[in-house]
mmCIF file of the N, C-alpha and C atoms, coordinates in Angstrom:
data_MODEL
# 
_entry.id   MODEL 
# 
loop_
_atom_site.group_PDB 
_atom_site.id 
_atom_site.type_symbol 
_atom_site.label_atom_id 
_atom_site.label_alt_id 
_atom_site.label_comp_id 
_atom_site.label_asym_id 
_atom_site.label_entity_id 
_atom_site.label_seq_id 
_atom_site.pdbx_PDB_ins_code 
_atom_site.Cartn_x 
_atom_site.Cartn_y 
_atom_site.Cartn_z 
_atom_site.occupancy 
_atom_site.B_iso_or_equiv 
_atom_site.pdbx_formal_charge 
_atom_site.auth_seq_id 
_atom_site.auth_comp_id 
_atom_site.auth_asym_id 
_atom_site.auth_atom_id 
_atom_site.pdbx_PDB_model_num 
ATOM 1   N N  . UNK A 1 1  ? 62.162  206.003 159.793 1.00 0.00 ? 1  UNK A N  1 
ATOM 2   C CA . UNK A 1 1  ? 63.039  206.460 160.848 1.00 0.00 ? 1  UNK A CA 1 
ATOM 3   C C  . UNK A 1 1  ? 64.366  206.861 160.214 1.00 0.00 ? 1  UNK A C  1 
ATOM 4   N N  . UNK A 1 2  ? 64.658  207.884 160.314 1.00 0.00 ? 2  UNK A N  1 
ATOM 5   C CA . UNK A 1 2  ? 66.145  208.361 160.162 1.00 0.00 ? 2  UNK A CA 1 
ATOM 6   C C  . UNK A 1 2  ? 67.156  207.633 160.556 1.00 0.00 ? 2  UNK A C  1 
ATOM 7   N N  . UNK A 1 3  ? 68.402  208.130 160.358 1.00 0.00 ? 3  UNK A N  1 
ATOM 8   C CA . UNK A 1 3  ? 69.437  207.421 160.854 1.00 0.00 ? 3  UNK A CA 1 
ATOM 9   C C  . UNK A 1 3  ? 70.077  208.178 162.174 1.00 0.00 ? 3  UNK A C  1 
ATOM 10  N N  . UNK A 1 4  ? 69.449  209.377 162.481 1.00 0.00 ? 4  UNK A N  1 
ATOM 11  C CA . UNK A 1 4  ? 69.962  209.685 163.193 1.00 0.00 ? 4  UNK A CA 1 
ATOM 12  C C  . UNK A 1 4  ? 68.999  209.402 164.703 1.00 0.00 ? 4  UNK A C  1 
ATOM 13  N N  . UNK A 1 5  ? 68.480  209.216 164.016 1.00 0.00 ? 5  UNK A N  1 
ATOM 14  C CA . UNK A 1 5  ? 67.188  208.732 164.960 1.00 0.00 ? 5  UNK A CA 1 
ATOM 15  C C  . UNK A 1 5  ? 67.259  207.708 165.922 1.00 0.00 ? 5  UNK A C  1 
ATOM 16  N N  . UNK A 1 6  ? 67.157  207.121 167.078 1.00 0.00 ? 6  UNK A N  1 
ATOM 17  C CA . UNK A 1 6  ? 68.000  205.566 167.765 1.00 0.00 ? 6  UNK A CA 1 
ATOM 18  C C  . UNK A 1 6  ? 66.270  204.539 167.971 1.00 0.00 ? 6  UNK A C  1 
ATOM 19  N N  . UNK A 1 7  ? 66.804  203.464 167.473 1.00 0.00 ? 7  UNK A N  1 
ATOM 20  C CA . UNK A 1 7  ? 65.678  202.554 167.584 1.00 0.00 ? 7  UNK A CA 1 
ATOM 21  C C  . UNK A 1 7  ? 64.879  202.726 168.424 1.00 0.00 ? 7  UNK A C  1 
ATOM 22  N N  . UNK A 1 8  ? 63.532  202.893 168.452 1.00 0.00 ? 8  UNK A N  1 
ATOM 23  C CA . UNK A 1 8  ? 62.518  202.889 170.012 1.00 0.00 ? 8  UNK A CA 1 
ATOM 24  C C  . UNK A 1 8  ? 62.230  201.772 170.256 1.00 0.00 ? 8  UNK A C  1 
ATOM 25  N N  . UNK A 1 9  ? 62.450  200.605 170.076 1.00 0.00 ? 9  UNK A N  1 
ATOM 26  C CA . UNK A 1 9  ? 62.494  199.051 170.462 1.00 0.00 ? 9  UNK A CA 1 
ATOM 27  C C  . UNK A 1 9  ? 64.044  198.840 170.304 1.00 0.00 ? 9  UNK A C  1 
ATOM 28  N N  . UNK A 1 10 ? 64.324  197.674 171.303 1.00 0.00 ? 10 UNK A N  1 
ATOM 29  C CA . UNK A 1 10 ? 65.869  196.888 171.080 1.00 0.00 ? 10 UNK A CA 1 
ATOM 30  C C  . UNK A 1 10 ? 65.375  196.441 169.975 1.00 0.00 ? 10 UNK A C  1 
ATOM 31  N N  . UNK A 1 11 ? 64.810  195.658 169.684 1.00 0.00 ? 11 UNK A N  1 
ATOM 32  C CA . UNK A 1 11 ? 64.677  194.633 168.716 1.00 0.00 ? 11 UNK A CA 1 
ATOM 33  C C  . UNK A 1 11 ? 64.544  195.234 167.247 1.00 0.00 ? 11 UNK A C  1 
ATOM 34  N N  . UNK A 1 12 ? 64.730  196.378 166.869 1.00 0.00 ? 12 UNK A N  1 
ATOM 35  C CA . UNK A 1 12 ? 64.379  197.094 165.746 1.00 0.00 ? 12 UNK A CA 1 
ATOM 36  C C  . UNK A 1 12 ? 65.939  197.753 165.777 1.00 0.00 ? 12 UNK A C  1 
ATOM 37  N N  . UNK A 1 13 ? 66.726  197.802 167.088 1.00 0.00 ? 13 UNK A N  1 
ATOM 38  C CA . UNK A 1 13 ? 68.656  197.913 166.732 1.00 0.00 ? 13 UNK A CA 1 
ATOM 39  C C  . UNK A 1 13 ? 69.590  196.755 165.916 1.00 0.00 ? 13 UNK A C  1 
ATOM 40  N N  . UNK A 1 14 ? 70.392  197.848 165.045 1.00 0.00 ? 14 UNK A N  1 
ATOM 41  C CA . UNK A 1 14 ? 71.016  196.690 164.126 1.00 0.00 ? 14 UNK A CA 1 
ATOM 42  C C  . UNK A 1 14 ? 71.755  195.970 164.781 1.00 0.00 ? 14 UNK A C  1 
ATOM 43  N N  . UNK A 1 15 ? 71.978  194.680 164.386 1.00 0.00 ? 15 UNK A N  1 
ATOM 44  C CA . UNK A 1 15 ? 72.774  193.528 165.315 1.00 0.00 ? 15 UNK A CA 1 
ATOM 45  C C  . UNK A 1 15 ? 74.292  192.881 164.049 1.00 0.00 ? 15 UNK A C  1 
ATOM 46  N N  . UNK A 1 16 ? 74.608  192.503 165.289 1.00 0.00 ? 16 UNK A N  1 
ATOM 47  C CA . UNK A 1 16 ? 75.903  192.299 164.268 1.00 0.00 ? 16 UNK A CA 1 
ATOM 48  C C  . UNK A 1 16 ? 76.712  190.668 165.061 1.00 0.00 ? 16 UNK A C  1 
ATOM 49  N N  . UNK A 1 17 ? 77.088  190.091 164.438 1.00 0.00 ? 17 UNK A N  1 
ATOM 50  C CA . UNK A 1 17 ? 77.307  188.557 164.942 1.00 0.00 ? 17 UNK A CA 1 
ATOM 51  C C  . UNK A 1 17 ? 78.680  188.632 165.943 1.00 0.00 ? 17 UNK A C  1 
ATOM 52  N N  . UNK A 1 18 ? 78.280  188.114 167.179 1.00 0.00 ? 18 UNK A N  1 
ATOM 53  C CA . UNK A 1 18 ? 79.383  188.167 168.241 1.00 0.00 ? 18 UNK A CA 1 
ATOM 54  C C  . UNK A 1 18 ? 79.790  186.514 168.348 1.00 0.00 ? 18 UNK A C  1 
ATOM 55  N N  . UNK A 1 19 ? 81.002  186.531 168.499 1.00 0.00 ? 19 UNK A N  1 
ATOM 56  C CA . UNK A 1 19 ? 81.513  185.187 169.038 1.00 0.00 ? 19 UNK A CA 1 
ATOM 57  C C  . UNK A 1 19 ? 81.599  184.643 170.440 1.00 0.00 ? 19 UNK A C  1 
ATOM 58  N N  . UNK A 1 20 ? 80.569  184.149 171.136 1.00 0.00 ? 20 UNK A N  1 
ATOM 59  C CA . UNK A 1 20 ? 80.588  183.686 172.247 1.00 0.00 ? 20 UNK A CA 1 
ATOM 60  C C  . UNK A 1 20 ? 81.498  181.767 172.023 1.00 0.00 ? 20 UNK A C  1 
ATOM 61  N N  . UNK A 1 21 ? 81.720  181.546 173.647 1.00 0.00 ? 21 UNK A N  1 
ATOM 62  C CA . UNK A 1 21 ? 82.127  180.523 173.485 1.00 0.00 ? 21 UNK A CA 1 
ATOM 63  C C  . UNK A 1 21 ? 81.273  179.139 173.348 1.00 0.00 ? 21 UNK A C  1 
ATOM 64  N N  . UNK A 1 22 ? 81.696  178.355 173.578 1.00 0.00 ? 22 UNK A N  1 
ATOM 65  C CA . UNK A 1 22 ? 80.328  176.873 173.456 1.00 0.00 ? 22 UNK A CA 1 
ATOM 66  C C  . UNK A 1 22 ? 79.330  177.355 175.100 1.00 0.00 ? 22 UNK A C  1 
ATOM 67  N N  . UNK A 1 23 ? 78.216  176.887 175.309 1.00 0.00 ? 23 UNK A N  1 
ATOM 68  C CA . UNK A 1 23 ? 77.499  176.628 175.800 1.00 0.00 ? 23 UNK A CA 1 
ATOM 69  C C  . UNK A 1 23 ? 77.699  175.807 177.299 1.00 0.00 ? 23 UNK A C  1 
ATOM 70  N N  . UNK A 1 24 ? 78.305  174.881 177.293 1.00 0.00 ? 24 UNK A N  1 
ATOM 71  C CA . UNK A 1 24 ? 78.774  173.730 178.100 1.00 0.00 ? 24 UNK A CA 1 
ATOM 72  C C  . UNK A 1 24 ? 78.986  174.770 179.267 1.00 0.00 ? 24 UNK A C  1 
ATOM 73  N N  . UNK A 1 25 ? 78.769  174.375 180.466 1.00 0.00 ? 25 UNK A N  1 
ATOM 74  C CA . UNK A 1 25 ? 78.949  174.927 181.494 1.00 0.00 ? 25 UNK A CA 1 
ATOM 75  C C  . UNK A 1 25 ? 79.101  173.980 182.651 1.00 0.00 ? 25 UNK A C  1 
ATOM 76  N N  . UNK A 1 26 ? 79.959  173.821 183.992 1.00 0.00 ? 26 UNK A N  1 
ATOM 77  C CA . UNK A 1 26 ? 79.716  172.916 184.989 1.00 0.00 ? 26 UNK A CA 1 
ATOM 78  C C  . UNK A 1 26 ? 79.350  173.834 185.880 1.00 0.00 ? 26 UNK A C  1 
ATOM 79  N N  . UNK A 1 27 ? 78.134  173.051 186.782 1.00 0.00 ? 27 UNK A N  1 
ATOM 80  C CA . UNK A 1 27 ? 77.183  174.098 187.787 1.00 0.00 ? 27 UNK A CA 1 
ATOM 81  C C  . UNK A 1 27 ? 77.697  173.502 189.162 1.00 0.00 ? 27 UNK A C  1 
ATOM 82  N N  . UNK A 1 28 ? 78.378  173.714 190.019 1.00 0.00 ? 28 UNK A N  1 
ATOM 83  C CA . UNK A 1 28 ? 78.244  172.937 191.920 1.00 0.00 ? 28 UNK A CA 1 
ATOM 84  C C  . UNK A 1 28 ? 77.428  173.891 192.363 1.00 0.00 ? 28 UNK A C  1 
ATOM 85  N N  . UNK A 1 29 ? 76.472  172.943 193.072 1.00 0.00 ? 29 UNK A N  1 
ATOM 86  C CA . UNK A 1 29 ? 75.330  173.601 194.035 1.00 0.00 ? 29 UNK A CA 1 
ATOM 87  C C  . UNK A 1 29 ? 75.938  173.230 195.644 1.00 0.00 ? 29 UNK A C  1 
ATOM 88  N N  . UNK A 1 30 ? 76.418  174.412 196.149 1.00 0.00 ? 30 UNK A N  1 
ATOM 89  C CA . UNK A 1 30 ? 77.090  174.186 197.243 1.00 0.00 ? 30 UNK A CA 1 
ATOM 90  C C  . UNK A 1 30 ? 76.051  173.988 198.501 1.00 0.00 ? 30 UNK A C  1 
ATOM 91  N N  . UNK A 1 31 ? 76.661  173.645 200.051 1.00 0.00 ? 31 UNK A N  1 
ATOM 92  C CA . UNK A 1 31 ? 75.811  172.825 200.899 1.00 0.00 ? 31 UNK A CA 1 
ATOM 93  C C  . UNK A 1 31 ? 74.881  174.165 201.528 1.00 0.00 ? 31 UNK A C  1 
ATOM 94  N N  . UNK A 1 32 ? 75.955  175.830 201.519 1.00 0.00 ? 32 UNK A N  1 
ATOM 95  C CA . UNK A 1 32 ? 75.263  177.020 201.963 1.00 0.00 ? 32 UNK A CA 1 
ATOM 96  C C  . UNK A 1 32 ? 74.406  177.782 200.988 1.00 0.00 ? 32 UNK A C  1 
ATOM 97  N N  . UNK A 1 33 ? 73.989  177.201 199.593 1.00 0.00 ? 33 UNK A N  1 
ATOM 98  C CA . UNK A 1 33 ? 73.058  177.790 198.894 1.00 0.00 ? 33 UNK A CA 1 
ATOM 99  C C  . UNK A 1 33 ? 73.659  178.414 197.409 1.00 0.00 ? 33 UNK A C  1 
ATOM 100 N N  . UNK A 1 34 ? 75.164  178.683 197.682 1.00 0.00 ? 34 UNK A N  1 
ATOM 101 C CA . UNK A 1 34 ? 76.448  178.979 196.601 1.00 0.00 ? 34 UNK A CA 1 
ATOM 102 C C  . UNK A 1 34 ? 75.985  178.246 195.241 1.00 0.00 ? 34 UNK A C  1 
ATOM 103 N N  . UNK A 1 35 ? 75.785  178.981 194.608 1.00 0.00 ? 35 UNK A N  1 
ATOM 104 C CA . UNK A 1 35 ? 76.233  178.232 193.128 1.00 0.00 ? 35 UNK A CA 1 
ATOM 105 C C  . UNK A 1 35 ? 76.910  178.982 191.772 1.00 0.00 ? 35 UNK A C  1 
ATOM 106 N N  . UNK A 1 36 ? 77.922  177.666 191.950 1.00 0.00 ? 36 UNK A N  1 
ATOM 107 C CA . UNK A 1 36 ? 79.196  178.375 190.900 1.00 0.00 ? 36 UNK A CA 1 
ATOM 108 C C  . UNK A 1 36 ? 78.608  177.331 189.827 1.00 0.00 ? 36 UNK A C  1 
ATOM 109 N N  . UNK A 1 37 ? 78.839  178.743 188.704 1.00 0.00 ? 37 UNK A N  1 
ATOM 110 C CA . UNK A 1 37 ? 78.941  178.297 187.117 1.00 0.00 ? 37 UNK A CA 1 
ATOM 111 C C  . UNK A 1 37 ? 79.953  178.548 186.517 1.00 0.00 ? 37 UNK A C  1 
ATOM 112 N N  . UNK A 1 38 ? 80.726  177.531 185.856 1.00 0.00 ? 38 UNK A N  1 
ATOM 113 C CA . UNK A 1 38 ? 81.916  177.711 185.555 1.00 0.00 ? 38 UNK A CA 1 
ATOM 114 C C  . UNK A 1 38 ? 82.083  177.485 183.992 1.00 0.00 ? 38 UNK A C  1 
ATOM 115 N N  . UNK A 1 39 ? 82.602  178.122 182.950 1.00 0.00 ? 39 UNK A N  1 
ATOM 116 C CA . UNK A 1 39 ? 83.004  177.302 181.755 1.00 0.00 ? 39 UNK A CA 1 
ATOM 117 C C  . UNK A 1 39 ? 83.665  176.078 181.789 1.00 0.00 ? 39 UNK A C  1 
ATOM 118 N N  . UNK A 1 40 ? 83.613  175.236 180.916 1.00 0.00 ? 40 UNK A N  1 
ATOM 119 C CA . UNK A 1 40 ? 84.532  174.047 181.029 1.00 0.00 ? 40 UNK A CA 1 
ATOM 120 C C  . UNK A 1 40 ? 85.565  174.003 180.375 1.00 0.00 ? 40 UNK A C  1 
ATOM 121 N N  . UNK A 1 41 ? 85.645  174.917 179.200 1.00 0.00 ? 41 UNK A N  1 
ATOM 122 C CA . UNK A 1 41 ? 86.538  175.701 178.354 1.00 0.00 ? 41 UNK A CA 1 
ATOM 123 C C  . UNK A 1 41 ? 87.379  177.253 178.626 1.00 0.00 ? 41 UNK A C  1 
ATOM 124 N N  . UNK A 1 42 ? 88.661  176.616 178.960 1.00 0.00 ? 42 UNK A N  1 
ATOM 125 C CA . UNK A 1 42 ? 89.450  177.565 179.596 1.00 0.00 ? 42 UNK A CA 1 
ATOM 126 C C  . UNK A 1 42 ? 89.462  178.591 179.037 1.00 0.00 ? 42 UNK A C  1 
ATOM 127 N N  . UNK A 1 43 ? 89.854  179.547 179.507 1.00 0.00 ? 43 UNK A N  1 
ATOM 128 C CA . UNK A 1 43 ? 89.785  180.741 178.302 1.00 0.00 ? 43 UNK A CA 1 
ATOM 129 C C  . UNK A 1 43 ? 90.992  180.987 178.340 1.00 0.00 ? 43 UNK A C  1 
ATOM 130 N N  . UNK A 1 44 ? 91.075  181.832 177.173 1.00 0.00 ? 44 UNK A N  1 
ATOM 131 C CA . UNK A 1 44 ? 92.411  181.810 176.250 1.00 0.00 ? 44 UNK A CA 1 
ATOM 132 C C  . UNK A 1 44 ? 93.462  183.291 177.339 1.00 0.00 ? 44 UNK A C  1 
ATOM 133 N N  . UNK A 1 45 ? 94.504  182.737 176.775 1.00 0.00 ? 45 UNK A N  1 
ATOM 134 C CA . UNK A 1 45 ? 95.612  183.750 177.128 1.00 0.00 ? 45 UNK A CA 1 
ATOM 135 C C  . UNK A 1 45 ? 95.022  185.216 177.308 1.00 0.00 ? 45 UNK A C  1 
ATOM 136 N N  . UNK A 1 46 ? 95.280  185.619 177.967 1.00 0.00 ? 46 UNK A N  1 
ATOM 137 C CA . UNK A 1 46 ? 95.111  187.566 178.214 1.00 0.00 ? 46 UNK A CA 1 
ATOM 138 C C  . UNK A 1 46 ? 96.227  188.506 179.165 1.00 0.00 ? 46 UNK A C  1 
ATOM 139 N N  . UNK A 1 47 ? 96.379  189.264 178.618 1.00 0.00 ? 47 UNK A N  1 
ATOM 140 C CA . UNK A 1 47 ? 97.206  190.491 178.648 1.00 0.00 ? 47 UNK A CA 1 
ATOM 141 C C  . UNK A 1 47 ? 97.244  190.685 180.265 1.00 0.00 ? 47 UNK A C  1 
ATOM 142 N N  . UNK A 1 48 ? 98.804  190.955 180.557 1.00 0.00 ? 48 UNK A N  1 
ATOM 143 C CA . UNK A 1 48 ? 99.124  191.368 182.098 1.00 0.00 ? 48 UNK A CA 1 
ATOM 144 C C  . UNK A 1 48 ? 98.293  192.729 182.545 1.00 0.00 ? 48 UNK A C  1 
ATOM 145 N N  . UNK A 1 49 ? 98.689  193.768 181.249 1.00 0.00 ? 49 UNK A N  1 
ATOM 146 C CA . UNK A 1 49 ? 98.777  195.118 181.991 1.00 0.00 ? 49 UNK A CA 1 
ATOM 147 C C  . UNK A 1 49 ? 97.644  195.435 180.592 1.00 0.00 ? 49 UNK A C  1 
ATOM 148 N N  . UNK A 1 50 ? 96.528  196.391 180.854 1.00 0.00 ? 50 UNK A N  1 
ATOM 149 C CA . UNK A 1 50 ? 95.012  196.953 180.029 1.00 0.00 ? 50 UNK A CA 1 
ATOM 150 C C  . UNK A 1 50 ? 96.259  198.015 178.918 1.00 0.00 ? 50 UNK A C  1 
ATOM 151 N N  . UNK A 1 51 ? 97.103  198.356 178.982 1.00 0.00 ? 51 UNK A N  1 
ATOM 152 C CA . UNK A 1 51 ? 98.162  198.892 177.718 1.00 0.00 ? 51 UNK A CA 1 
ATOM 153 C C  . UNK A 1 51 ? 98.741  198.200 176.311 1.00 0.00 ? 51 UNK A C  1 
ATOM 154 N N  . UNK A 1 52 ? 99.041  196.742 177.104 1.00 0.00 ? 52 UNK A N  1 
ATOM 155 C CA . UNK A 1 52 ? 99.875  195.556 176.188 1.00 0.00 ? 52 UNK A CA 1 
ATOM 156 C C  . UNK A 1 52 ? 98.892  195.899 175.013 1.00 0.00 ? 52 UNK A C  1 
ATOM 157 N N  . UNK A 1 53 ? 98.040  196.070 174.605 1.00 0.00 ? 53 UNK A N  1 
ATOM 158 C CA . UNK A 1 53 ? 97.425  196.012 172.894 1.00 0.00 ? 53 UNK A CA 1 
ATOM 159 C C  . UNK A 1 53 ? 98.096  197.249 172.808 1.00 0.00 ? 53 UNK A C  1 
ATOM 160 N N  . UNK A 1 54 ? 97.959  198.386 172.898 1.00 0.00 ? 54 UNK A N  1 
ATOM 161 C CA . UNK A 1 54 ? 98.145  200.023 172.596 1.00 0.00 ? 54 UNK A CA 1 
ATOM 162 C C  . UNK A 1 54 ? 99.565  200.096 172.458 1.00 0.00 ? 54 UNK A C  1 
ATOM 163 N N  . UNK A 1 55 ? 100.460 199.429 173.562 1.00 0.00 ? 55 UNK A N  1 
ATOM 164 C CA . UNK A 1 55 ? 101.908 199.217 173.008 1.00 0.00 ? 55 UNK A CA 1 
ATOM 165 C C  . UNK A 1 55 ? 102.316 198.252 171.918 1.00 0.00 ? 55 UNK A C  1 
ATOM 166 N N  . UNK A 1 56 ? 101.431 197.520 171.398 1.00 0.00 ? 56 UNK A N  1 
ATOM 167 C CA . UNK A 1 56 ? 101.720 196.357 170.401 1.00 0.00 ? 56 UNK A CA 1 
ATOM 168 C C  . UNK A 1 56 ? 101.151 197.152 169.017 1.00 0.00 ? 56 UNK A C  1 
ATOM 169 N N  . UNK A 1 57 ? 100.161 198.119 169.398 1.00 0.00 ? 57 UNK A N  1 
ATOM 170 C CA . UNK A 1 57 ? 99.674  198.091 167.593 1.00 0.00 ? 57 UNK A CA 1 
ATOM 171 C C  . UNK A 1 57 ? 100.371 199.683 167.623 1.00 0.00 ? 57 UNK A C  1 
ATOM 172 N N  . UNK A 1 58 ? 101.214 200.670 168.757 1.00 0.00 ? 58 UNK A N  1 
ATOM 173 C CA . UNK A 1 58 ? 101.687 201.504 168.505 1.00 0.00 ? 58 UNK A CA 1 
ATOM 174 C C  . UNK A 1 58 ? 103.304 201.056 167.714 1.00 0.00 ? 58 UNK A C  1 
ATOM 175 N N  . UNK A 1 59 ? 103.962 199.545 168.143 1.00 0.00 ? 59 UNK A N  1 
ATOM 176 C CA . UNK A 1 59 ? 104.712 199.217 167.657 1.00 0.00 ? 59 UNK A CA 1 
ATOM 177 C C  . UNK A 1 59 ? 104.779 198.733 165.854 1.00 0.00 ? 59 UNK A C  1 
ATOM 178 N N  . UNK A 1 60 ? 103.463 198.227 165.948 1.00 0.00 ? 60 UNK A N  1 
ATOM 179 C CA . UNK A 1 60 ? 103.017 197.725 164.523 1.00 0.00 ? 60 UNK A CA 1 
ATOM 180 C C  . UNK A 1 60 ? 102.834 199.160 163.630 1.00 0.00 ? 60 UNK A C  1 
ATOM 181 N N  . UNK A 1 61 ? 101.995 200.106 164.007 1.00 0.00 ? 61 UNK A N  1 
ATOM 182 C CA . UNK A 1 61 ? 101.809 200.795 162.774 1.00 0.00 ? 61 UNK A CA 1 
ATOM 183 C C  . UNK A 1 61 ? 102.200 202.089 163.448 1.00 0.00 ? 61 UNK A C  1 
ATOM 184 N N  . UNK A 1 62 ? 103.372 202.234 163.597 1.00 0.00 ? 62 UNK A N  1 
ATOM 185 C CA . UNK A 1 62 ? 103.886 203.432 164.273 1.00 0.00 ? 62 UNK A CA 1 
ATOM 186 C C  . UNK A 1 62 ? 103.903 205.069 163.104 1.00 0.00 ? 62 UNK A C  1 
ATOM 187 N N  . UNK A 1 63 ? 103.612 204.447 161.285 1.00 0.00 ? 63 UNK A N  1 
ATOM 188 C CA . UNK A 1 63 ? 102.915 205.657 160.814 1.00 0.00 ? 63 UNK A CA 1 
ATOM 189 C C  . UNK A 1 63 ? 101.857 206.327 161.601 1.00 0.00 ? 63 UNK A C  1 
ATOM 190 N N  . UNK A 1 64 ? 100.992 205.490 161.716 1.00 0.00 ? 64 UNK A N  1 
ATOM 191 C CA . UNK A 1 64 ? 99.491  206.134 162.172 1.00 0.00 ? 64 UNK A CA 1 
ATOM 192 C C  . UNK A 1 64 ? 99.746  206.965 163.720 1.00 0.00 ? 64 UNK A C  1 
ATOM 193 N N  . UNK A 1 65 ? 100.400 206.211 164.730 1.00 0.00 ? 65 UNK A N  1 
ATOM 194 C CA . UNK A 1 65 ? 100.364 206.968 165.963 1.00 0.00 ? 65 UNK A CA 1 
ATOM 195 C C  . UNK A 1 65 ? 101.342 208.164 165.426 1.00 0.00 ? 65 UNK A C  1 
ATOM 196 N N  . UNK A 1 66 ? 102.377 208.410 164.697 1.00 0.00 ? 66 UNK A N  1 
ATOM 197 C CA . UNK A 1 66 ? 102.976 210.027 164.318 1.00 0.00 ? 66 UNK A CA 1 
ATOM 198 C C  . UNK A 1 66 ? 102.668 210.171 163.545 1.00 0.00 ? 66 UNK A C  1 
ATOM 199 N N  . UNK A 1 67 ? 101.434 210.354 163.469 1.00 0.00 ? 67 UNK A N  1 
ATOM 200 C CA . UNK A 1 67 ? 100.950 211.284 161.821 1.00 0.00 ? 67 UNK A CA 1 
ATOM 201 C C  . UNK A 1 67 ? 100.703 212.635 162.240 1.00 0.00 ? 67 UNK A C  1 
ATOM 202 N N  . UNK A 1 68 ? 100.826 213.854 161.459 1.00 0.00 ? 68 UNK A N  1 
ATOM 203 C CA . UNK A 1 68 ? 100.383 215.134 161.575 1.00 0.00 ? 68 UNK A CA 1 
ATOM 204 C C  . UNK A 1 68 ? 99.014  215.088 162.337 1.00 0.00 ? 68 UNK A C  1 
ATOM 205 N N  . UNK A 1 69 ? 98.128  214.601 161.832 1.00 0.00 ? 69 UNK A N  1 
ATOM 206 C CA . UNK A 1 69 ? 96.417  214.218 162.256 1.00 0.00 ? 69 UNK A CA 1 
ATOM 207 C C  . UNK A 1 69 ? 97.355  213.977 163.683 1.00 0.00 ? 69 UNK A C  1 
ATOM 208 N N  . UNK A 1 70 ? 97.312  212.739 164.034 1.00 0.00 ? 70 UNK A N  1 
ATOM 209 C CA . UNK A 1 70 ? 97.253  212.208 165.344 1.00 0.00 ? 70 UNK A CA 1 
ATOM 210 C C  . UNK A 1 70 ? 97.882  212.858 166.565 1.00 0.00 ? 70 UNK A C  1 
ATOM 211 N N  . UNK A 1 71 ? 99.016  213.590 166.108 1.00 0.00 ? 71 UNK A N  1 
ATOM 212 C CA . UNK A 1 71 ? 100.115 214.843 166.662 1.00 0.00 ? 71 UNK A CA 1 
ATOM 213 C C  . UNK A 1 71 ? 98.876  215.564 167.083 1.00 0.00 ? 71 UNK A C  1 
ATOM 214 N N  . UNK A 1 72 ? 98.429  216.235 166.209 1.00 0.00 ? 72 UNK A N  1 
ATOM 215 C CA . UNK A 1 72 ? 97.277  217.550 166.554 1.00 0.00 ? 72 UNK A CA 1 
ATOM 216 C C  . UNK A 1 72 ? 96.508  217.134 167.333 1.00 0.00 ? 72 UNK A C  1 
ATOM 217 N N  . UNK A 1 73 ? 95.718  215.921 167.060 1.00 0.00 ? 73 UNK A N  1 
ATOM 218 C CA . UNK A 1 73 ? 94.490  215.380 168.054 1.00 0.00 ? 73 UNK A CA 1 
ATOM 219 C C  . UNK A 1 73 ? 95.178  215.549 169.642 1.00 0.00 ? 73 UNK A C  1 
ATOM 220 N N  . UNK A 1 74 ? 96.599  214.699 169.703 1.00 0.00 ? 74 UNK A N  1 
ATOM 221 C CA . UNK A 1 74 ? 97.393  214.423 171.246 1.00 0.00 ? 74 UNK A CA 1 
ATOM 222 C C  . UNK A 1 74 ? 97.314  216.322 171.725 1.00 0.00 ? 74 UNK A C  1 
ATOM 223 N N  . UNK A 1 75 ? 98.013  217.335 170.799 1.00 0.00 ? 75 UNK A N  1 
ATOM 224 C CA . UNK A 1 75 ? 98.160  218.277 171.079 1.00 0.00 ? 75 UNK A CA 1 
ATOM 225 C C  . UNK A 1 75 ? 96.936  219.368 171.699 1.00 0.00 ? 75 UNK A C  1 
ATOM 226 N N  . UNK A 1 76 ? 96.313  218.962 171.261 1.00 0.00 ? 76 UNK A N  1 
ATOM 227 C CA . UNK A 1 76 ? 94.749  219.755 170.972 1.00 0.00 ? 76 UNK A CA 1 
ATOM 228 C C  . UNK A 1 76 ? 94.057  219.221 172.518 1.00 0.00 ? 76 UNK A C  1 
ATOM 229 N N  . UNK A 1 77 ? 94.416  217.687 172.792 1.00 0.00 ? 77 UNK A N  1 
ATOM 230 C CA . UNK A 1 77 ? 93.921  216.890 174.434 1.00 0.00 ? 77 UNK A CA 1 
ATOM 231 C C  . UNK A 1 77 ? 95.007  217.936 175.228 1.00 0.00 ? 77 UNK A C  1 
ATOM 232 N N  . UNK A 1 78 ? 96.389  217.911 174.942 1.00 0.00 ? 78 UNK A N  1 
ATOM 233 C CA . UNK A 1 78 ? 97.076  218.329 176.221 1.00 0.00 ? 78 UNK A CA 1 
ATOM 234 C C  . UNK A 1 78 ? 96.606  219.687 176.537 1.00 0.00 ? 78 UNK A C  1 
ATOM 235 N N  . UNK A 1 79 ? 95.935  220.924 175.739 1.00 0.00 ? 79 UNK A N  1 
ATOM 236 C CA . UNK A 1 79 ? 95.802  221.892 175.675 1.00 0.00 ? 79 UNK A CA 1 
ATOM 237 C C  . UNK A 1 79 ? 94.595  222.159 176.614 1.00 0.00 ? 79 UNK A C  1 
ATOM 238 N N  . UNK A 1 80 ? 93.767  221.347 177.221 1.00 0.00 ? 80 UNK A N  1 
ATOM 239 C CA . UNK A 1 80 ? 92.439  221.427 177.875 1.00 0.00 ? 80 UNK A CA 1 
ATOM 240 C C  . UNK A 1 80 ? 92.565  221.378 179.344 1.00 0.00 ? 80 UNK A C  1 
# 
């Protein structure tokens, strides 16, 4: 099979290691049939507004967002 080719089984797609959290879960089986599954492990801090990363790594590597390249790419979107 080529590479350009896309797996004809899932199980023959390359996999790559994801970090899920622990397992542990608390289940209430409510009295109308409801059942909540909940982590027991809070989850971690997250972002107010879906931008806060894009304004943080435009602050961090502010070469890359004004580069000639990246100028043209923005320029080349507004043009459509």
């Amino acid at each position: 099979m080529s590479s350009s080719t896309p797996p004809r089984f899932a199980s023959q797609a390359p996999l790559r290691p994801v970090r899920l959290g622990p397992p542990d879960a608390r289940i209430e089986h409510r009295p109308d049939g409801t059942i909540h599954i909940r982590a027991r492990q809070p989850l971690p801090p997250y972002h107010t507004k879906l931008s806060e990363p894009l304004e943080r790594w435009a602050r961090e590597d502010l070469a890359a967002w004004t580069s000639p390249a990246f100028r043209a790419l923005i320029e080349r979107q507004l043009k459509r």
